[in-house]
C-alpha positions as CSV (number, residue, x, y, z in Angstrom):
1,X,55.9,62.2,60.4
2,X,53.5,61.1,63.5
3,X,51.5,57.8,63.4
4,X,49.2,59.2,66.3
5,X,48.8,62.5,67.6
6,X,47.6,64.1,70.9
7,X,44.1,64.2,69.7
8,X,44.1,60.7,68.9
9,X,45.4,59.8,72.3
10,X,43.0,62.0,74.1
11,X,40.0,61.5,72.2
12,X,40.4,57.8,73.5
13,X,40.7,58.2,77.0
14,X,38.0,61.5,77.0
15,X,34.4,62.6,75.9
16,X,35.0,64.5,72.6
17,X,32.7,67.5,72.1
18,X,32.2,70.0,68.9
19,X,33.4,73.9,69.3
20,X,34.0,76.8,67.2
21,X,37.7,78.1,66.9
22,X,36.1,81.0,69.1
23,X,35.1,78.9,71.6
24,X,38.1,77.5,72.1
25,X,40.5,80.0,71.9
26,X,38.7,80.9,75.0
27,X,39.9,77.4,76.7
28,X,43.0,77.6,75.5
29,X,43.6,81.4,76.9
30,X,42.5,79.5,80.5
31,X,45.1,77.0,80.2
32,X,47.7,79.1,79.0
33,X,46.5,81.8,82.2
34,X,46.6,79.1,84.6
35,X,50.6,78.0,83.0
36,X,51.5,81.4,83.5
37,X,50.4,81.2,87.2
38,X,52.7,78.0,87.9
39,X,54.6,77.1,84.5
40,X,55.3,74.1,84.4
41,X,58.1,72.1,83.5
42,X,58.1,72.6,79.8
43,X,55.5,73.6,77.3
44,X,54.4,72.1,73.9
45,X,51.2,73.1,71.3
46,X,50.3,72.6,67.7
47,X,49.1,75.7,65.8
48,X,48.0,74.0,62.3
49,X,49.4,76.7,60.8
50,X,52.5,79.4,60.9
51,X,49.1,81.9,60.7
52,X,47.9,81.1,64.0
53,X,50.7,82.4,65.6
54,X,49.4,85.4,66.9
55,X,51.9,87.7,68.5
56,X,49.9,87.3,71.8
57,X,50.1,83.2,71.3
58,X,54.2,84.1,70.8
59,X,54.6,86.6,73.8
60,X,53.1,84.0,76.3
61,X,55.1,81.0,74.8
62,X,57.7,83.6,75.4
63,X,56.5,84.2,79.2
64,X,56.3,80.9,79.8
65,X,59.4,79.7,78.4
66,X,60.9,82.7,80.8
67,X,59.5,81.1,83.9
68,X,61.3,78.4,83.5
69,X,59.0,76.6,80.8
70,X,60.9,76.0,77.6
71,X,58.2,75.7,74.5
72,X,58.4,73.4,71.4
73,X,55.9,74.9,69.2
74,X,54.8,72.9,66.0
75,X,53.2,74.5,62.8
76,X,53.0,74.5,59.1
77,X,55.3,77.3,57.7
78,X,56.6,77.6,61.3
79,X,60.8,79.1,61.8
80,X,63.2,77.2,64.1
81,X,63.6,79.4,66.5
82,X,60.8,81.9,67.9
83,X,62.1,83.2,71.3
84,X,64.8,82.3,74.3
85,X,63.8,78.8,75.1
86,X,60.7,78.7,72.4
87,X,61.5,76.0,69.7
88,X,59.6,76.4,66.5
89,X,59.0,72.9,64.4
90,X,57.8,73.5,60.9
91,X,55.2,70.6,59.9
92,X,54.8,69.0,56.2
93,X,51.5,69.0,54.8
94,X,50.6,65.9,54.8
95,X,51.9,65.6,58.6
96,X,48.2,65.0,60.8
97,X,49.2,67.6,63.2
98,X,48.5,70.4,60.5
99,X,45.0,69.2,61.4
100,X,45.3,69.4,65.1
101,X,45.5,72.0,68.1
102,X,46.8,70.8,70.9
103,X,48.4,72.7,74.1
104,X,50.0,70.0,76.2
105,X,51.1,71.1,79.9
106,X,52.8,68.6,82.3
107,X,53.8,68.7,86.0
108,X,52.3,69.2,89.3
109,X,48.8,69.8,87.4
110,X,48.7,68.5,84.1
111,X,46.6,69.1,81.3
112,X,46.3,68.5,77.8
113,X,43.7,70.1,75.5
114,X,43.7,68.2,72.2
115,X,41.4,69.3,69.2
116,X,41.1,68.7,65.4
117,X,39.8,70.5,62.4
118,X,36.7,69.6,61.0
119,X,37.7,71.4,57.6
120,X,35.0,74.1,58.0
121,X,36.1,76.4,54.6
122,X,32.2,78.1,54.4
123,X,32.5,80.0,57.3
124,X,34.7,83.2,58.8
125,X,38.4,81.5,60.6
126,X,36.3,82.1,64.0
127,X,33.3,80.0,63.2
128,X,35.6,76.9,61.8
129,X,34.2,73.8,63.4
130,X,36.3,71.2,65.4
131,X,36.0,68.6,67.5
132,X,38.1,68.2,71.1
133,X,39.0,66.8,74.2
134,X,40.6,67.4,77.5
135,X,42.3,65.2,80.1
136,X,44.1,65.8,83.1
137,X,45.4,62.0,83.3
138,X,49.4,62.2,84.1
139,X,49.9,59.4,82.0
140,X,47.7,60.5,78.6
141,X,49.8,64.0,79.2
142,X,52.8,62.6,79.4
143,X,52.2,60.3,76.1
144,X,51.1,64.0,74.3
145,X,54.2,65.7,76.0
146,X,56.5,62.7,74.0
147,X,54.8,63.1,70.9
148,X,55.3,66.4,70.6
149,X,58.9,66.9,72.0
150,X,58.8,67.1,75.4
């Protein structure tokens, strides 16, 4: 089980602000675009929960891992294997990344987008509160990249 996780990291190094899952699936549909436009050299995210994996979250997971950008996805619930090159990691409950939502992607441009739950339960899945942070420094992405697998 982690000690510290990718939010943790980030958080430290960048401004945290508060969003709605809404609002950031939108930021993380941007990064995943831009991957797809130059994938890098490998791909890793945290989904909380086997739930969240959409089958649009798994076909571009799958895209990227076909361009040459082999995925370690990790999730609550989650099966081994997911696609060619797309390694699933199933998380224990009481492991702090069931918490988090990170997508983490090195190389020429990295990036690491790092969020956690706020344990919103009175509101619709889109509206559930979180807090998050992004950073483009090589070495905070690289530290996320290690945590999770990469």
């Amino acid at each position: 089980m982690q000690t510290t996780t990718p939010y943790a990291l980030v958080s430290a190094a960048e401004q945290v602000r508060g969003a709605t899952k809404r609002e950031l699936v939108a930021v993380t549909r941007r990064l995943e675009r831009a991957a797809l436009d130059a994938p890098p050299p490998a791909v890793a995210a945290t989904l909380q929960d086997v739930r969240y994996l959409t089958e649009r979250t798994r076909a571009v997971y799958a895209r990227l891992a076909a361009a040459g950008a082999p995925a370690r996805l990790h999730a609550r619930g989650l099966q081994s294997w997911l696609a060619p090159d797309v390694e699933g990691v199933a998380l224990d409950d009481d492991d702090p990344l069931v918490d988090e939502w990170t997508v983490v992607l090195p190389g020429r441009s990295p990036v690491v987008f790092a969020a956690t739950d706020l344990g919103s339960t009175d509101c619709a899945d889109d509206d559930r509160g979180f807090l998050y942070a992004v950073s483009s420094d090589p070495h905070v992405v690289a530290s996320c990249g290690r945590l999770l697998g990469i």
